[in-house]
Residue frames relative to the residue before (quaternion, step in Angstrom):
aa qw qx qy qz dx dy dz
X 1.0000 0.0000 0.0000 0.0000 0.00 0.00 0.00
X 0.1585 -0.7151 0.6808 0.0029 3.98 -0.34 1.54
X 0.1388 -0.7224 0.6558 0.1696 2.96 -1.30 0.91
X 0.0285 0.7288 -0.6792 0.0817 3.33 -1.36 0.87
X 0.5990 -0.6603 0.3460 0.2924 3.00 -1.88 0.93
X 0.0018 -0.7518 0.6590 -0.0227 3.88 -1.36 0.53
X 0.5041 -0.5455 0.6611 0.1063 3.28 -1.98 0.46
X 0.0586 -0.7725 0.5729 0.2677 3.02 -0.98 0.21
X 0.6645 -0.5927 0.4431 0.1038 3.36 -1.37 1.25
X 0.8318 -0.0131 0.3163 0.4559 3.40 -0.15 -1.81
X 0.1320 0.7460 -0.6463 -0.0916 3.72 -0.41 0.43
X 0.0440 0.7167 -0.6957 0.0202 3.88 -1.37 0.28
X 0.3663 -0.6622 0.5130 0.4052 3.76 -0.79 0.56
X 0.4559 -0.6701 0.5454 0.2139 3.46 -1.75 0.52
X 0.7659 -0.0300 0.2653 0.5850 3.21 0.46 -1.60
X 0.7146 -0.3854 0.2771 0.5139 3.34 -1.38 0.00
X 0.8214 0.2059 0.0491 0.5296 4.37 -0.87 0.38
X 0.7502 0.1747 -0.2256 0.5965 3.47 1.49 0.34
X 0.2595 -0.7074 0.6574 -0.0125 2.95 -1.74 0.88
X 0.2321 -0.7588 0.6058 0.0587 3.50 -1.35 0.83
X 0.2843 -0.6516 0.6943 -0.1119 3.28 -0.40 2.53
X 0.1336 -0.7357 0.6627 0.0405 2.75 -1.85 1.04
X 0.1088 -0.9119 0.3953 0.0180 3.77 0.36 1.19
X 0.2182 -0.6705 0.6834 0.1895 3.28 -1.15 0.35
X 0.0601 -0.7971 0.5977 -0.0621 3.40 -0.67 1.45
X 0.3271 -0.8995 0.2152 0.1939 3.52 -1.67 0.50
X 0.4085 0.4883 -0.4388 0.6342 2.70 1.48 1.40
X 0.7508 0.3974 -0.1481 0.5064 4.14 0.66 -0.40
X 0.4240 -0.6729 0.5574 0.2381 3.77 0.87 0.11
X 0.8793 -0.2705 0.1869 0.3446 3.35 -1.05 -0.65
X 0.1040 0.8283 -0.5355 0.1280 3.97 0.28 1.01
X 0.1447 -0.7733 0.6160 0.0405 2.59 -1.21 1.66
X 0.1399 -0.8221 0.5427 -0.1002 3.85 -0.69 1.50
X 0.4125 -0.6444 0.6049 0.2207 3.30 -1.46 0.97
X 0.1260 -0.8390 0.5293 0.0083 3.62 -1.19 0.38
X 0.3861 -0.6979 0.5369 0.2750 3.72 -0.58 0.98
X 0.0472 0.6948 -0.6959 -0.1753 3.84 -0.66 0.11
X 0.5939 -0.4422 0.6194 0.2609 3.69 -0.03 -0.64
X 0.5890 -0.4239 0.5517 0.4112 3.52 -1.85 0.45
X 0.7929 0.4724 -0.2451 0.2969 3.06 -0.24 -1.75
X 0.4727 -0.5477 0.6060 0.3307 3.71 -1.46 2.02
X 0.7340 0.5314 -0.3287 0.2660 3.80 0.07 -0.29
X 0.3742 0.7672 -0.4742 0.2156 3.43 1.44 0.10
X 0.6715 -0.5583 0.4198 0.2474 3.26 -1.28 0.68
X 0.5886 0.6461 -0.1782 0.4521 3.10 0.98 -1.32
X 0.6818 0.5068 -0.1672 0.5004 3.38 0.56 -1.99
X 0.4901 0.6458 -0.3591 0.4624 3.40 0.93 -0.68
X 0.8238 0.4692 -0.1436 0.2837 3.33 -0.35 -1.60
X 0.6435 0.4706 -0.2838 0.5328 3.39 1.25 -1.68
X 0.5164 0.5764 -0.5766 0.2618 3.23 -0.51 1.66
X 0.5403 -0.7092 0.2653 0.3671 3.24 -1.02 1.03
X 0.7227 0.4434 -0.2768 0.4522 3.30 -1.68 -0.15
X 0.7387 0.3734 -0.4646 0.3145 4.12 0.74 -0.20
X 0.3225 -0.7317 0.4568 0.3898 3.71 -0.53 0.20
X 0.3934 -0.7570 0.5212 0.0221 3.07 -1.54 1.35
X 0.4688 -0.6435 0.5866 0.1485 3.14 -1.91 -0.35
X 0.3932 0.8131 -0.4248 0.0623 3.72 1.05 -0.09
X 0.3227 -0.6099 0.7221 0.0492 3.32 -2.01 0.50
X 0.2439 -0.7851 0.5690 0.0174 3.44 -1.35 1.17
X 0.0721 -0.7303 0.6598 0.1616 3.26 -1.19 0.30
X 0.4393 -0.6361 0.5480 0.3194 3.87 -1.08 -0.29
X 0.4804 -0.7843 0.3544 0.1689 3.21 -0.64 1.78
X 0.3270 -0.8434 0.3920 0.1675 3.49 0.23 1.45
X 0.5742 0.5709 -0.3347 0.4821 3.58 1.54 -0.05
X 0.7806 -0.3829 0.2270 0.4387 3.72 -1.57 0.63
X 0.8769 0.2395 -0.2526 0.3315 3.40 0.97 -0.91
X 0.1450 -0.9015 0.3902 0.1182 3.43 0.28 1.58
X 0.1132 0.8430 -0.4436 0.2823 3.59 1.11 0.69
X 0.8137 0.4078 -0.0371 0.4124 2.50 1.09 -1.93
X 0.2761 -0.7110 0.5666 0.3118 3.89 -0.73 0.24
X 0.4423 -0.5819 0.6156 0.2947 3.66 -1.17 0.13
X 0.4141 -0.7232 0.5368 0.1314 3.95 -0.89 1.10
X 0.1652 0.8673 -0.4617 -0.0852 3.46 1.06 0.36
X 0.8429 0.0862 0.0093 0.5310 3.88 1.26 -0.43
X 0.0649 0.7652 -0.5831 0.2650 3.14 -0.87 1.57
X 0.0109 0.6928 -0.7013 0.1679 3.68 -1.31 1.79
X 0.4767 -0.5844 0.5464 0.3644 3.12 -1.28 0.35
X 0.2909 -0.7409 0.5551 0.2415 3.95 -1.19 0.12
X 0.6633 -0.2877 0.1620 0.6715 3.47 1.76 0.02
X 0.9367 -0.2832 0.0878 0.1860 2.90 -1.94 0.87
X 0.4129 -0.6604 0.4521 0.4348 3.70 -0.52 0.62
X 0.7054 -0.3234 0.5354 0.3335 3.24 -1.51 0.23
X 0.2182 -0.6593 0.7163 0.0684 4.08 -1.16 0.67
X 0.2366 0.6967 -0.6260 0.2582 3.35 -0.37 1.47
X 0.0302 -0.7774 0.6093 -0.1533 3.60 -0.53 1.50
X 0.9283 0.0852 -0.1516 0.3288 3.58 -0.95 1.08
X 0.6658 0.0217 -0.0506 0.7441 3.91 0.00 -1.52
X 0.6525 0.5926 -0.4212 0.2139 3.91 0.49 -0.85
X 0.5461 0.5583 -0.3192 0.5369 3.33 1.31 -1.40
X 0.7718 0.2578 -0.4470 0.3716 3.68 0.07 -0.99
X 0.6532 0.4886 -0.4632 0.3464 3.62 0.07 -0.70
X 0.5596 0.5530 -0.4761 0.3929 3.50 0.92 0.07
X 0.6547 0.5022 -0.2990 0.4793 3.44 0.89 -0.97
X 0.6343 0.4897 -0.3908 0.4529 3.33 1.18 -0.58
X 0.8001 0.3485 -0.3730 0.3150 3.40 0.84 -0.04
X 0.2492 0.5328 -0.5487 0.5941 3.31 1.83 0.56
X 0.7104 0.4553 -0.4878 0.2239 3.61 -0.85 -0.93
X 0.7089 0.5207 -0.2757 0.3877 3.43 0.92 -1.57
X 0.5371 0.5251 -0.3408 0.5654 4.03 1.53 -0.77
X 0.6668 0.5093 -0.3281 0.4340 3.32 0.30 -0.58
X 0.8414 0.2247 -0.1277 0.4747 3.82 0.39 -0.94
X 0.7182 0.4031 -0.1748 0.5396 3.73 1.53 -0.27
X 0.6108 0.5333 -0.2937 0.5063 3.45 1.38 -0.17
X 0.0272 -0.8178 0.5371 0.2048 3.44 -0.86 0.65
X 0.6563 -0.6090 0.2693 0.3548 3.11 -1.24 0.79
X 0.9335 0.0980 -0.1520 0.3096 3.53 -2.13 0.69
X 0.2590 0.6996 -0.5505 0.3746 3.31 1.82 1.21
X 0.2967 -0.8320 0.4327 0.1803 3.50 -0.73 0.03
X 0.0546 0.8258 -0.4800 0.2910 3.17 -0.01 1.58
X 0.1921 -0.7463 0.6231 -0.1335 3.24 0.35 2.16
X 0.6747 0.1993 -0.5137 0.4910 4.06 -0.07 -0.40
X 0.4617 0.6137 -0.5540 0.3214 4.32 0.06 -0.31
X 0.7149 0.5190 -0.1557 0.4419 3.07 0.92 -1.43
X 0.7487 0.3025 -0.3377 0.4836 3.57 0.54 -0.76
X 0.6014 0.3767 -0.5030 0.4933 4.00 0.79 -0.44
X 0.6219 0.3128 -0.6220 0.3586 4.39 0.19 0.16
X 0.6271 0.4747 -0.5226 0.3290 3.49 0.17 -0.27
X 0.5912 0.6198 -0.3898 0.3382 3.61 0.86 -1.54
X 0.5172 0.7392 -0.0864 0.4226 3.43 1.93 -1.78
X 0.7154 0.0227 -0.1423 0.6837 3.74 0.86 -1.03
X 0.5882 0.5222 -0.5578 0.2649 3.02 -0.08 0.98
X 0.6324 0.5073 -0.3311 0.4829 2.96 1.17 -0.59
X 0.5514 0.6437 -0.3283 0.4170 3.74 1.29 -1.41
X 0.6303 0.6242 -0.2682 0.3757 3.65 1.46 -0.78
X 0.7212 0.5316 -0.1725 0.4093 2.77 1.13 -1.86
X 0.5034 -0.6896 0.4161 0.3129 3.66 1.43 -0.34
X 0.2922 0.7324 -0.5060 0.3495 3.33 1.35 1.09
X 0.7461 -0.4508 0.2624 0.4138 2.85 -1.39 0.08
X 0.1722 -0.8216 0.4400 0.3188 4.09 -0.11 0.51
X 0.6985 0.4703 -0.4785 0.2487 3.84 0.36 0.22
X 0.5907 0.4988 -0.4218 0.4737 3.24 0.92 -0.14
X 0.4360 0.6449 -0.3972 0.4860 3.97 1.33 -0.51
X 0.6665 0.6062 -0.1554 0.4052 3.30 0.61 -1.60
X 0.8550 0.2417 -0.1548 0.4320 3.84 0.77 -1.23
X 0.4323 0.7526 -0.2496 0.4294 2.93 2.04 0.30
X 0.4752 0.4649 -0.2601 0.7003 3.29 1.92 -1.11
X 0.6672 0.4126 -0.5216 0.3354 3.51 -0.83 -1.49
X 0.8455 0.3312 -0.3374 0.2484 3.49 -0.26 -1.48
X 0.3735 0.7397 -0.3003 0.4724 3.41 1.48 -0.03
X 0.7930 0.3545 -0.1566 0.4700 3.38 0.79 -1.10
X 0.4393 0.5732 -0.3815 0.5770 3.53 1.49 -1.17
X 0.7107 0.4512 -0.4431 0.3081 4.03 0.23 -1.16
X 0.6949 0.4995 -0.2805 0.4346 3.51 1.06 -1.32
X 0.7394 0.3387 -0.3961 0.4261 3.51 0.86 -0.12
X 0.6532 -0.3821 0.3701 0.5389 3.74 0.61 0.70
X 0.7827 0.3203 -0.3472 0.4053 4.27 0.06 -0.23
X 0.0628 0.6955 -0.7115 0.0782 3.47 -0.10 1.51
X 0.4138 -0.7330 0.4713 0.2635 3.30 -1.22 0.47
X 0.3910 -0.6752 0.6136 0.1212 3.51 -1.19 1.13
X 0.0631 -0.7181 0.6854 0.1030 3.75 -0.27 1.02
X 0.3723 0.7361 -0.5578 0.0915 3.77 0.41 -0.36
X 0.5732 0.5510 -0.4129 0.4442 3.70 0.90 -0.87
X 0.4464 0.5576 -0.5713 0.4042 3.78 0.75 -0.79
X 0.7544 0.6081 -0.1973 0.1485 3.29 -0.34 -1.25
X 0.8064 0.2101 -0.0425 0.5511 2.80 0.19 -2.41
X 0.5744 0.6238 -0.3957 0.3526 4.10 1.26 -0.39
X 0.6689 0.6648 -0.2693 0.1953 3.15 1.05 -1.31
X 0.1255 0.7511 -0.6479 0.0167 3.84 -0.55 0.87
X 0.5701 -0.3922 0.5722 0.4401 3.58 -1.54 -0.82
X 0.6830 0.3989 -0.4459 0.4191 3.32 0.22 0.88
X 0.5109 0.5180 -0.2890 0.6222 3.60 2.22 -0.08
X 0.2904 -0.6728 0.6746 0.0891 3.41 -0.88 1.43
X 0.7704 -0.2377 0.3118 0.5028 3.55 0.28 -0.45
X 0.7668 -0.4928 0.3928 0.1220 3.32 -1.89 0.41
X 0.1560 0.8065 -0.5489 -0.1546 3.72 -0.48 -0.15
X 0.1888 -0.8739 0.4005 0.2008 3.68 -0.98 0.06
X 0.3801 -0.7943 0.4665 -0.0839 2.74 -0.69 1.79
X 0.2208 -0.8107 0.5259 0.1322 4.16 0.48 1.26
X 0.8211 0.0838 -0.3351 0.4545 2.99 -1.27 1.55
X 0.7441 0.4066 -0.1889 0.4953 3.41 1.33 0.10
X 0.2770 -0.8094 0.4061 0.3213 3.61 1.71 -0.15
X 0.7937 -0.5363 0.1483 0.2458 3.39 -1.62 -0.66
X 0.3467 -0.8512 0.3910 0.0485 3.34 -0.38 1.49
X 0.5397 -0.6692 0.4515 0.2389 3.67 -0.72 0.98
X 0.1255 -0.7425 0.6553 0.0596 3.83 -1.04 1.20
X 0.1910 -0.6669 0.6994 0.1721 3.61 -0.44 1.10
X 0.7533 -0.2600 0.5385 0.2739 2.94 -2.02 0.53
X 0.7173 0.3971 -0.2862 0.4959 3.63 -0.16 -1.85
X 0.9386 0.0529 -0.1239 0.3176 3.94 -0.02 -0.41
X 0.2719 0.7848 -0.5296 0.1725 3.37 1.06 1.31
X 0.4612 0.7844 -0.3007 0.2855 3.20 1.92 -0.51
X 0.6578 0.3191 -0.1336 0.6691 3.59 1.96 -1.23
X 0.6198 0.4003 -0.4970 0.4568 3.66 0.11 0.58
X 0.2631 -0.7844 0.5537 -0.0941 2.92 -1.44 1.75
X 0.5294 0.4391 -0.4451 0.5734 3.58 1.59 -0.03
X 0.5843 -0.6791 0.4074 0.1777 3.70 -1.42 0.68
X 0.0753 -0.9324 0.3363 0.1092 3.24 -0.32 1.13
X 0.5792 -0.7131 0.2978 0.2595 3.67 -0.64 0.32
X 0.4929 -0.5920 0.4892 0.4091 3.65 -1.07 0.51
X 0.3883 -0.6166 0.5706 0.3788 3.74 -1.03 1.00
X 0.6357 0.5285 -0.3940 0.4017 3.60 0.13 -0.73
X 0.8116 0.3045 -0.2905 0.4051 3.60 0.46 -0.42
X 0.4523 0.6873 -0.3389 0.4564 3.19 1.63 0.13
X 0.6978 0.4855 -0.1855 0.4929 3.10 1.26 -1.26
X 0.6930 0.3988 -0.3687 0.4741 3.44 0.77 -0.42
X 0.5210 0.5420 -0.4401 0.4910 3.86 1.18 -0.26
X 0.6594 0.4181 -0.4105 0.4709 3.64 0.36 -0.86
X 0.7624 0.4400 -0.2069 0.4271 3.94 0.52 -1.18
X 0.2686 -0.8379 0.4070 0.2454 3.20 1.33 -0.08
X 0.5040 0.6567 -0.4832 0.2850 3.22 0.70 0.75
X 0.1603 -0.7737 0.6106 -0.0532 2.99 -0.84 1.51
X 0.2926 0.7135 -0.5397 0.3377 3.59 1.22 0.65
X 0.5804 0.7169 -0.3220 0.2133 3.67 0.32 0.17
X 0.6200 -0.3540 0.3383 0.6130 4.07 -0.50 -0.18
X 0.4165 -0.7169 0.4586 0.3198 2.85 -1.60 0.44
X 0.2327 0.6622 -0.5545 0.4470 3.67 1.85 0.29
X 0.7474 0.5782 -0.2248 0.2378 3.75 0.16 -1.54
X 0.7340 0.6023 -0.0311 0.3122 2.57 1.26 -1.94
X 0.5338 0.4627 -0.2809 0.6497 3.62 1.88 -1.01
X 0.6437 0.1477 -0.5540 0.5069 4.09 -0.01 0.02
X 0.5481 0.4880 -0.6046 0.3096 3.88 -0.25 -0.38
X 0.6238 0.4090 -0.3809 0.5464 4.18 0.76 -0.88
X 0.7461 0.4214 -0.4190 0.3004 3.89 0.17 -0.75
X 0.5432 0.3880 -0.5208 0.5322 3.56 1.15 -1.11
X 0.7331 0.4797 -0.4123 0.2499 3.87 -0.73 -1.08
X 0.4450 0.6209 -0.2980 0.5724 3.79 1.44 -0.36
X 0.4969 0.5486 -0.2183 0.6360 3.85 0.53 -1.63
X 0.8927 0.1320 -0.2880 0.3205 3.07 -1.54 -1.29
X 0.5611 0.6037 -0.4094 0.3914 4.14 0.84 -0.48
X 0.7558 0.3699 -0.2770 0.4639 3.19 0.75 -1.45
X 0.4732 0.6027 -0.4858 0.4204 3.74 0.86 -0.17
X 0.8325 0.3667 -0.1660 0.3808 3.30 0.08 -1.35
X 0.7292 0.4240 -0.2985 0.4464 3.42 0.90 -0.23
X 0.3955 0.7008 -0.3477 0.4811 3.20 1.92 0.40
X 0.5835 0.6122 -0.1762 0.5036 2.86 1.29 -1.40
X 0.7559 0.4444 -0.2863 0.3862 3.51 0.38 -1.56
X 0.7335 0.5534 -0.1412 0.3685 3.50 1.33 -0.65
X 0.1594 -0.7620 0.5341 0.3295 3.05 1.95 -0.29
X 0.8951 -0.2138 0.1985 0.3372 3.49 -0.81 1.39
X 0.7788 0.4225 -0.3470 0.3075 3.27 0.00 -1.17
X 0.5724 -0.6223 0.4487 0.2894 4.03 -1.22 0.78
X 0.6530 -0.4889 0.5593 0.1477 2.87 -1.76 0.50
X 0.2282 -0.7043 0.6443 0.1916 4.05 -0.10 0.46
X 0.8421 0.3563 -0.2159 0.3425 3.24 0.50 -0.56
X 0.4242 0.5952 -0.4391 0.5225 3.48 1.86 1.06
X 0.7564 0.4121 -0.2566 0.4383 3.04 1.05 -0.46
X 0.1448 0.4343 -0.6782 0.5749 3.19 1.14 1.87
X 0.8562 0.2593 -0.3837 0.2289 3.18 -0.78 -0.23
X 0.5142 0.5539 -0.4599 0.4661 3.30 1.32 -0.33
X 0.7067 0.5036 -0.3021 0.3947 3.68 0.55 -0.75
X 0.6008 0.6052 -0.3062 0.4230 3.30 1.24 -0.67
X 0.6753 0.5318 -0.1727 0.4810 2.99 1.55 -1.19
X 0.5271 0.6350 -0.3202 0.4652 3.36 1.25 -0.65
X 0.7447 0.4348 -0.2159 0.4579 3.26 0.33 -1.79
X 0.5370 0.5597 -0.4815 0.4081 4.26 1.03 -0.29
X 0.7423 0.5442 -0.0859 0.3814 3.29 1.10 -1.51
């Protein structure tokens, strides 16, 4: 039993005095584990399984039919939850949610792990949160085999290429002029493409807010995709937030 450090993801109860935690750990990727809490609202345990604090945890192999599962056999904190209050708190969950439903389980993925922490930390520290935000995604897109190739930006690009579209599992595809009229998937500004791949955000700030909106776009596109359709629970914090201003 190695102990190493982890997050916790997802809690849901299992059975009577147990609960099924879904962790993101940094030597195991993504481990789902059963856990004793105990009767008592005051367990220690119960305590801990919460997101955003960093941990200590220890496995066993689940000695029952379903060996999927791992047995939680040890778990401390290593220091202080994370401070995450409003858009920060949700975009965290938003980046639990996406590990949770796009991550598979007991892959190992030590750099995943160090850009979510790098991820709530900053989201803590009260940095900016969209560039934080496109910093993970492409992170994850990398661990699941779909890093983006901006090269077409480049070597494709003429005056006869309005811009870019993206096409998953197939990358970025030239929109001529002559035939943006019959394309129905959304395409992108080359210029802000290019500055997303080059990361340069050295630029006006006129410039600089479509460079965040296309790079926003092309994420939420593709991770539509990766989800087949179905929503985020954890976007709709902000819709409510927004609601409750209005």
């Amino acid at each position: 039993m190695v102990e190493q450090k982890a997050f916790v993801l997802h809690v849901r109860p299992y059975q009577e005095n147990q609960q099924l935690v879904e962790l993101l750990t940094e030597h195991d990727g993504k481990v789902s584990a059963l856990v004793y809490v105990g009767q008592s609202k005051r367990s220690i345990k119960k305590a801990l399984l919460q997101p955003f604090l960093p941990l200590n945890v220890a496995f066993k192999e689940n000695g029952s039919q379903n060996t999927s599962l791992r047995m939680l056999t040890r778990i401390e904190a290593n220091s202080k939850s994370y401070a995450l209050t409003k858009n920060s708190l949700y975009s965290a969950f938003y980046l639990n949610e996406l590990l949770v439903r796009l991550l598979t389980d007991d892959i190992i993925c030590e750099t995943l792990f160090s850009q979510y922490q790098l991820t709530i930390t900053a989201l803590s520290q009260g940095l900016a949160i969209a560039p934080q935000l496109r910093a993970f995604e492409l992170s994850l897109l990398d661990e699941l085999g779909l890093s983006l190739d901006f090269t077409p930006i480049f070597e494709e690009n003429s005056e006869h290429v309005a811009g870019f579209y993206y096409v998953v599992e197939q990358g970025f595809i030239p929109a001529y002029h002559y035939a943006i009229k019959n394309i129905t998937t959304p395409w992108f500004n080359t210029v802000h493409l290019q500055a997303i791949a080059e990361q340069n955000y050295d630029i006006r700030k006129s410039e600089l807010a479509g460079v965040e909106q296309t790079f926003k776009l092309l994420m939420r596109q593709i991770f539509h995709h990766l989800l087949e359709g179905k929503p985020l629970n954890s976007r709709k914090l902000f819709v409510m937030k927004k609601y409750k201003k209005e």
